[in-house]
Each structure stands twice: as structure tokens, then as C-alpha cells.
C-alpha positions as CSV (number, residue, x, y, z in Angstrom):
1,X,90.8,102.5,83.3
2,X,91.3,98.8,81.6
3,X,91.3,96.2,84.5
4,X,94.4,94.9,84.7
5,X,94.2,90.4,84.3
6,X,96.6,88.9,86.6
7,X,97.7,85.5,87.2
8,X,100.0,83.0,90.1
9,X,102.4,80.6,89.4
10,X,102.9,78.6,92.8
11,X,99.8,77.4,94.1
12,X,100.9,76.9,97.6
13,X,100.2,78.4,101.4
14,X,101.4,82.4,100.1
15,X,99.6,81.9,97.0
16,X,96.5,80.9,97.9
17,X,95.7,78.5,100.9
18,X,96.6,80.6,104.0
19,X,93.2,82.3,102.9
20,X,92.4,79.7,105.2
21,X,93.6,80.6,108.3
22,X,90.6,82.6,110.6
23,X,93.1,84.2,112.2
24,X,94.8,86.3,110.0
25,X,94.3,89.2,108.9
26,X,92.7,89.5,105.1
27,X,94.1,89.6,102.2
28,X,97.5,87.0,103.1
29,X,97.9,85.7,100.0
30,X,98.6,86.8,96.8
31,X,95.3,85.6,95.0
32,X,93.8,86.9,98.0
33,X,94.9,90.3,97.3
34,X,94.3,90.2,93.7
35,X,90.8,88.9,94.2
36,X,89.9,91.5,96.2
37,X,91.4,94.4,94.3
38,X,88.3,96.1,92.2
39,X,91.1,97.4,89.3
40,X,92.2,93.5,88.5
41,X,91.1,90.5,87.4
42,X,92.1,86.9,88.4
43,X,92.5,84.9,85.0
44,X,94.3,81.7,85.7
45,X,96.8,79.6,88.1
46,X,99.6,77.3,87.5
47,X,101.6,74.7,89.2
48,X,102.9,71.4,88.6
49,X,101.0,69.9,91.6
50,X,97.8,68.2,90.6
51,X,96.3,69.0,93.7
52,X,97.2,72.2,94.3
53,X,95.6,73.0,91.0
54,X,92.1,71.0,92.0
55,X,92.0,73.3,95.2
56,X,93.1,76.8,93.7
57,X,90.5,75.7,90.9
58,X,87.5,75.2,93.3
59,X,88.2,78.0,95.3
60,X,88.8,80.9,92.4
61,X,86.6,79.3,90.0
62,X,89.7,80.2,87.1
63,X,91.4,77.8,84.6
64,X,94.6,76.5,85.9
65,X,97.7,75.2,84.2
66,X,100.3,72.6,84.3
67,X,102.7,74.6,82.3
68,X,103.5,78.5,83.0
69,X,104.6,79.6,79.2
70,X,100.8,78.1,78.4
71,X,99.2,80.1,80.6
72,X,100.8,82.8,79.9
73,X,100.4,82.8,76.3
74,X,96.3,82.0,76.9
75,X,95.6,84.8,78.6
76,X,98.5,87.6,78.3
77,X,98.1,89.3,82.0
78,X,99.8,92.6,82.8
79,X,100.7,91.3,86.6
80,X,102.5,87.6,87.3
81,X,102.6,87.1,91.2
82,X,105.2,83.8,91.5
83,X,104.7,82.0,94.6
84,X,107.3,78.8,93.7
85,X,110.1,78.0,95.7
86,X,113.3,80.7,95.7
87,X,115.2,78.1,93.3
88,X,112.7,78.7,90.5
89,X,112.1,82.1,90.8
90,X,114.6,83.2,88.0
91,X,113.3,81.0,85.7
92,X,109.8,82.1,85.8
93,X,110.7,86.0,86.1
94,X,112.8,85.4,82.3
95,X,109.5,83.5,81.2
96,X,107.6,86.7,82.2
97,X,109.9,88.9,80.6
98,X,110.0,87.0,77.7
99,X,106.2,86.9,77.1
100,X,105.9,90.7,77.7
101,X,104.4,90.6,81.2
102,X,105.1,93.8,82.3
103,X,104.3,93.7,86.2
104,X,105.6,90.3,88.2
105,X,105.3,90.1,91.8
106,X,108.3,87.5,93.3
107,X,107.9,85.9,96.5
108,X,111.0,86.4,98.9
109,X,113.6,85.8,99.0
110,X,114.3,87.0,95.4
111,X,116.4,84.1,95.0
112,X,118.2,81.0,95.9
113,X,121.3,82.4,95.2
114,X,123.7,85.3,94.6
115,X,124.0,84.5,90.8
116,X,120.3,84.7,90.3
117,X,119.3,86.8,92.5
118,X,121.5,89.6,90.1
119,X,120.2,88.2,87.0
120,X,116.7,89.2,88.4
121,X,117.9,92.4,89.5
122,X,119.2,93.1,85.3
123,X,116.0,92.3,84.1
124,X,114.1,95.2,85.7
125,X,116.8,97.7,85.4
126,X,115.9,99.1,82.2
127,X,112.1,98.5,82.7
128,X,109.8,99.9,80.4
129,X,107.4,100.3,77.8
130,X,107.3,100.1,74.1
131,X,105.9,103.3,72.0
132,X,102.6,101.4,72.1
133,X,102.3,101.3,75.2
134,X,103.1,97.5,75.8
135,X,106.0,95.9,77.7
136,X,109.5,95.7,75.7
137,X,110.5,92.2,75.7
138,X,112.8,91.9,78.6
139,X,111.9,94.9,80.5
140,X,109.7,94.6,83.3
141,X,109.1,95.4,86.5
142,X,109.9,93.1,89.9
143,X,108.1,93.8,92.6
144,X,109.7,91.3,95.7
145,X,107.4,90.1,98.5
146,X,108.9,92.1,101.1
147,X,105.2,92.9,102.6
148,X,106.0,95.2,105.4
149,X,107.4,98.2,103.3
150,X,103.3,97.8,102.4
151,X,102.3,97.6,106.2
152,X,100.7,101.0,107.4
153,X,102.2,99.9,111.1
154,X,105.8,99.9,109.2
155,X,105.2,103.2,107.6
156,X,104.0,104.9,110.5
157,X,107.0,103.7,112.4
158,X,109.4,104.8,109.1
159,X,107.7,108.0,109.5
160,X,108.3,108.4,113.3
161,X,112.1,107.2,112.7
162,X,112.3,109.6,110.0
163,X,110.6,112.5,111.7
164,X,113.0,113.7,114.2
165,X,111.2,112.8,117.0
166,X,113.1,110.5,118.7
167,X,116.4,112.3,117.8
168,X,119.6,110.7,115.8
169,X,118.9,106.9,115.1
170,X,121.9,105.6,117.7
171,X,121.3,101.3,117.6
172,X,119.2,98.6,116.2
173,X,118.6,95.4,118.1
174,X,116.0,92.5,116.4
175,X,115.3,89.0,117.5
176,X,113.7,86.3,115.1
177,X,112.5,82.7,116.9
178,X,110.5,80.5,114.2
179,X,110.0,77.7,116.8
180,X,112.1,74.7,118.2
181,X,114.2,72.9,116.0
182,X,114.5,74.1,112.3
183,X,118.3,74.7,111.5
184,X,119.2,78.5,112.6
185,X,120.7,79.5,108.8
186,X,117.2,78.2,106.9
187,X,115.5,80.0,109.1
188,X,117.4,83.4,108.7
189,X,117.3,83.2,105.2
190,X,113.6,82.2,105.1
191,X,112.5,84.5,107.3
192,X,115.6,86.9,108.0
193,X,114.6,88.4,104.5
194,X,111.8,89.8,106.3
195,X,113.7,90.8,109.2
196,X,116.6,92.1,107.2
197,X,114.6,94.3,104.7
198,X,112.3,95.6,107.7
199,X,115.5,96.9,109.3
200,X,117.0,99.0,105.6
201,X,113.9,99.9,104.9
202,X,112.8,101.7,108.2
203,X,116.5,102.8,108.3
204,X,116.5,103.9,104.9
205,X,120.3,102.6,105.3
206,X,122.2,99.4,103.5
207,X,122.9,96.8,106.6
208,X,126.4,95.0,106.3
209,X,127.5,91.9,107.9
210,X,130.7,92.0,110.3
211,X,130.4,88.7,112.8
212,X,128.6,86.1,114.1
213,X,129.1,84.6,117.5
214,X,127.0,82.1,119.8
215,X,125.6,78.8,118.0
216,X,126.5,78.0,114.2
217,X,124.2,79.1,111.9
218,X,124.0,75.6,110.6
219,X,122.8,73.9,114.3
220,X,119.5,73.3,115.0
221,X,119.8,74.7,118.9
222,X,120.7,77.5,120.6
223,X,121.0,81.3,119.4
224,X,123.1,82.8,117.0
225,X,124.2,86.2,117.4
226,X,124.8,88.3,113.8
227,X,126.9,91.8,114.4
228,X,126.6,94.2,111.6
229,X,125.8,98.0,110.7
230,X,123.7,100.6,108.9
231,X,125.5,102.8,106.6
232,X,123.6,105.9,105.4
233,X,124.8,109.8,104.3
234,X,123.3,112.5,105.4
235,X,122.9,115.5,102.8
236,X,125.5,117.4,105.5
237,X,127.6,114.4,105.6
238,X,127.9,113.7,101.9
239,X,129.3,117.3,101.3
240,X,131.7,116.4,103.8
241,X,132.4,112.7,102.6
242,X,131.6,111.0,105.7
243,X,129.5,107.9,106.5
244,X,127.6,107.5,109.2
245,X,127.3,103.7,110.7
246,X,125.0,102.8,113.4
247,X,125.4,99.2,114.8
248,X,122.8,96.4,114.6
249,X,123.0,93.1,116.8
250,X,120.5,90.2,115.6
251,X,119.6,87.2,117.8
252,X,118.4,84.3,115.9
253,X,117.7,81.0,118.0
254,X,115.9,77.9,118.1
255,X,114.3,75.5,121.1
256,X,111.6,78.3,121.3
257,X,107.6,76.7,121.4
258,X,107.2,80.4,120.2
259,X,108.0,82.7,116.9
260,X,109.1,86.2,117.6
261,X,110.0,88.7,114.7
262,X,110.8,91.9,116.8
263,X,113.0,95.1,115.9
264,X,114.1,97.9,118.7
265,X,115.1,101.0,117.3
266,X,117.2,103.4,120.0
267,X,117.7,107.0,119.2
268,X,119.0,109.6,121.3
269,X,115.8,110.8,122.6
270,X,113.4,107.8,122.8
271,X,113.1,104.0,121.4
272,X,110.7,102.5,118.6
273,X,109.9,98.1,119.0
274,X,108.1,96.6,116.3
275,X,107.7,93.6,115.2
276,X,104.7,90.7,115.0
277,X,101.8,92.1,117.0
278,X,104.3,94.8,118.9
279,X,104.0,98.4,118.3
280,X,105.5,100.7,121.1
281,X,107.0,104.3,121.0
282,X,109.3,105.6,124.0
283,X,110.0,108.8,124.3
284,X,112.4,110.7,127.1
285,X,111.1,112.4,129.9
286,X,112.0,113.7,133.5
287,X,112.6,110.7,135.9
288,X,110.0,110.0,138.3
289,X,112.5,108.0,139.9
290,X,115.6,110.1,140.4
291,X,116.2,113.7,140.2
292,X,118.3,115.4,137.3
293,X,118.0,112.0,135.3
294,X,115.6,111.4,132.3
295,X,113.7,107.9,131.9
296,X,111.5,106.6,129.4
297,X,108.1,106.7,129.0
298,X,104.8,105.6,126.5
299,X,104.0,108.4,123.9
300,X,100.7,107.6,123.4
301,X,101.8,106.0,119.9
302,X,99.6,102.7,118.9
303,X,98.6,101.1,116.2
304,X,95.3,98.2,116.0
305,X,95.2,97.8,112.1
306,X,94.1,96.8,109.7
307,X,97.8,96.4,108.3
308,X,96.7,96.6,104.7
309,X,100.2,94.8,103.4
310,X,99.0,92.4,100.7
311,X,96.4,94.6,99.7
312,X,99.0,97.9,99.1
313,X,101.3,95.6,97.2
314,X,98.8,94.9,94.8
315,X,97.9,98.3,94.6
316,X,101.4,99.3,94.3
317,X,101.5,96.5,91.1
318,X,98.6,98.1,89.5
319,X,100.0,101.3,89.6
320,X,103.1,99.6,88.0
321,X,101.0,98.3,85.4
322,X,99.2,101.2,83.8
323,X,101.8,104.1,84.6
324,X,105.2,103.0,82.5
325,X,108.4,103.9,84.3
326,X,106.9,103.5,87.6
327,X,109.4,102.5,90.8
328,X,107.6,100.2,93.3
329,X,108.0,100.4,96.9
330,X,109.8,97.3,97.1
331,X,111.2,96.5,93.7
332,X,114.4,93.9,92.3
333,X,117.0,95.9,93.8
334,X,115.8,96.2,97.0
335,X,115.3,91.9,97.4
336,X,118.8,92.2,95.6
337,X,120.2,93.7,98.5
338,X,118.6,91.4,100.9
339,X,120.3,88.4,99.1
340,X,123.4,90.2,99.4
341,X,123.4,90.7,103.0
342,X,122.2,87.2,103.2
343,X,125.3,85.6,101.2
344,X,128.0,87.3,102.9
345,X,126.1,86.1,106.6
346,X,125.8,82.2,105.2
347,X,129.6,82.8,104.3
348,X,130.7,82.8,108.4
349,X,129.0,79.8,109.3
């Protein structure tokens, strides 16, 4: 098969330079995971910083470009990862679709904004390809950044969740610190995106906002707590017209030296935590401690890696690239709903 060229518009840390850091696990970037895929080809970069350019230059040995329609039209790639900030993100996912770039990987969140956030969401809807082959003008497809639906850790646990062993899904708790004094809604919209999408996706339900309580969401101390619930149908339930909801508490706080992104899933028969560097399955057993009761206990479930999250998105973006009428794991709608969820939580601070 044709390698597929692919280029980055952003040349910032999720772009390119957290290649840098020895600790984490490789590919973390977007170039990173593009470089490093055998069916594509790096073919250029583009951002408005000088700099950045110099760096991303040096490091990937590619052209790089001031101007994103110039790039574009130099070198025609089949996949677009955008790595700008969220307020750009629409503009450069219309310039893709424009062009004919058929495959375009959006950093989260999807957008700054409701309003845009929908407009990206319509231009994948009817995505597609031409009768030769090549992507109709305005009909592409968005893959957005939400990385763990592409974590084997996250799909194992989806699996475990979905498997019955546990029993019936009954709560969902999830914490998210990102360190001591950055303002609690920036924070949950920069990195509750994550948190939010990890929770509907290993739920396979749509999460909706019904309070918050504790600090405002627009303090820089203290903890915010975020009520909402899961809303899924069974096949049994549908027939009957019933919804199921299961409730979900967030805690999201400040004055922390330390980041924790952490779900806790509790079913009827056992519990599932997972989260940054936390992988542990509980499951029910007879009580060493009292008779006739039942307490929890390890399953024997772990998980040591390699996550393979970048590296599976690509591939997933690939796959989108040469098979027309492909759905991604983590496409437009799904960052759509995030952004929804999102809005009506900024709308109670």
C-alpha cells in the first residue's frame, strides 16, 4: 500500500517537543507517532513561531511553514495532525477540508467553544470519498486527541467493565489535581476532556451535568465537587423504554504539589481504579474478617505497558486514510460530546 504523507500544524510540547521528556513513554507526540509509523511519511510542519519552526526543523529534518494553506498545497498529505491552541482548531480543520485532506487528527479539546466545536462535528458527518478515490471537498474525517480510547490499559479495563465480571456498573467516582494554583475551570476543561471522555468511553454511556458544590470552578483553591450521571439503554431496556442512569461524583481541586487523573468504577460484584500510573481490579469474595459478609479482594488483574496510545491513533488515522467510510475510535462526535458536557459544567460556575 501507498504510504500515506502526513503533516502538523502546531509545533508546540503535543506536537513535537515532549519527545523530549526521558520519562515518558514513546511515541507522546503527534510527530512522534507519525515518525515512527512504517505506513507514513512526515512531509512538513507549520507554525507561526519562528522558533518553533527552527527546532521541529532540526529535529525531523522536514520543510516547515509559516503559513498552513502553503503547506498544504506543497505537499497534499492524506493525514493533518493540528496541535494549535483549541481557539484555532476550527479554522485549520475547514482549511483541511477545503484542500481535500481527507484524514485530520485535532488535539483536545475539539474546541474553544460550543459554536465551533459543532461546526467541526458537520464537517465529518458526511465524510467520504470521491469516485476516484480522493476526498470530496468538505468531507473528511476528525479524529480528536482523546488518547486513552487508544490506551491498551483503557481497553482492557473497557473490556473488563463490559464483560460482566464485575456485575451491573452501580457508580463512578474520578478525581483530577493538575498541581497548586491554576484556576479549577481551566483546568477541567484542559484536562477534564481527558477525564470526561475516559469516563463515556469506558461506560459506553453519555455523562450529564446536574451540580456542582465546594469551591467555584473559577478559584484558584480548594476542590470543586461536579455531580452528574451516565445514561445508557440496554437492548432489554430499550424494548421497554427505560433509561438507566448511574451516578458520577468528580473532585477537581487545586493546592496539590501533585497531579492525579484517577477513575473508580463500582459494580455490584467488584471495583475497577484507573487512572495515571493506577491499574487495579477488585473483585468480591468471602470475608476473612467477618462471617456471612463478602469483602473485596485483588483479582490478579495488572497491567505494566507499553500503553501504545499515540502510536494506535495513528494507526487508527491510517486506517482512515486508505479505507473510505471508515469510523475512528475517537472521531468529531465523540470530542463534540465532551465540549458539550463541558459547556453546560462552565455554565454553574
Amino acid at each position: 500500500m501507498a504510504i500515506v504523507k502526513a503533516a502538523v500544524v502546531g509545533l508546540g510540547r503535543i506536537a513535537s517537543l515532549l519527545e523530549e521528556d526521558a520519562l515518558r513513554e514513546k511515541p507522546c507526540t503527534h510527530t512522534g507517532a507519525i515518525a515512527a509509523n512504517g505506513d507514513c511519511e512526515l512531509v512538513a510542519g507549520c507554525d507561526i513561531d519562528e522558533e518553533r519552526r527552527r527546532l521541529f526543523a532540526e529535529k525531523w529534518r522536514v520543510p516547515v511553514y509559516a503559513d498552513a494553506a502553503e503547506m498544504l498545497g506543497a505537499h497534499r498529505p492524506q493525514l493533518l495532525a493540528i496541535a494549535t491552541h483549541p481557539d484555532s482548531h476550527y479554522q485549520y480543520c475547514k482549511l483541511a477540508a477545503d484542500m481535500g485532506v481527507p484524514v485530520v487528527i485535532c488535539e483536545k479539546p475539539l474546541a474553544d467553544s460550543i459554536s465551533k466545536a459543532r461546526k467541526i462535528a458537520a464537517l465529518s458527518e458526511k465524510a467520504g470519498r470521491s469516485k476516484k478515490g480522493d476526498a470530496a471537498k468538505g468531507k473528511i474525517v476528525i479524529i480528536t486527541n482523546h488518547e486513552r480510547r487508544y490506551s491498551e490499559d483503557y481497553i482492557r479495563a473497557k473490556s473488563i467493565l463490559a464483560g460482566g465480571k464485575l456485575g451491573r456498573l452501580l457508580s463512578v467516582r474520578a478525581v483530577l489535581y493538575m498541581g497548586m494554583n491554576k484556576r479549577l475551570l481551566d483546568v477541567f476543561w484542559h484536562d477534564g476532556t481527558h477525564l470526561v471522555d475516559a469516563i463515556m468511553f469506558l461506560a459506553g454511556a453519555d455523562l450529564k451535568h446536574r451540580r456542582c458544590w465546594g469551591a467555584k470552578l473559577t478559584a484558584k483553591a480548594g476542590t470543586a465537587w461536579l455531580e452528574g450521571k451516565l445514561t445508557r439503554v440496554s437492548k432489554k431496556e430499550k424494548n421497554r423504554g427505560k433509561i438507566g442512569a448511574i451516578p458520577v461524583v468528580m473532585e477537581v481541586g487545586a493546592g496539590r504539589d501533585h497531579l492525579v487523573f484517577e477513575m473508580e468504577f463500582s459494580c455490584e460484584k467488584g471495583r475497577l481504579r484507573i487512572g495515571n500510573g493506577v491499574f487495579e481490579v477488585w473483585e468480591s469474595a468471602p470475608s476473612p474478617y467477618a462471617e456471612n459478609f463478602r469483602s473485596l479482594k485483588p483479582a490478579g488483574e495488572i497491567f505494566t505497558g507499553p500503553t501504545g496510545y499515540f502510536a494506535n491513533m495513528v494507526k487508527d488515522a491510517v486506517a482512515c486514510a486508505r479505507e473510505p467510510g471508515r469510523r475512528p475510535v475517537s472521531g468529531a462526535a465523540d470530542g463534540l460530546r465532551v465540549i458539550e458536557y463541558l459547556n453546560s459544567v462552565k455554565a454553574w460556575r
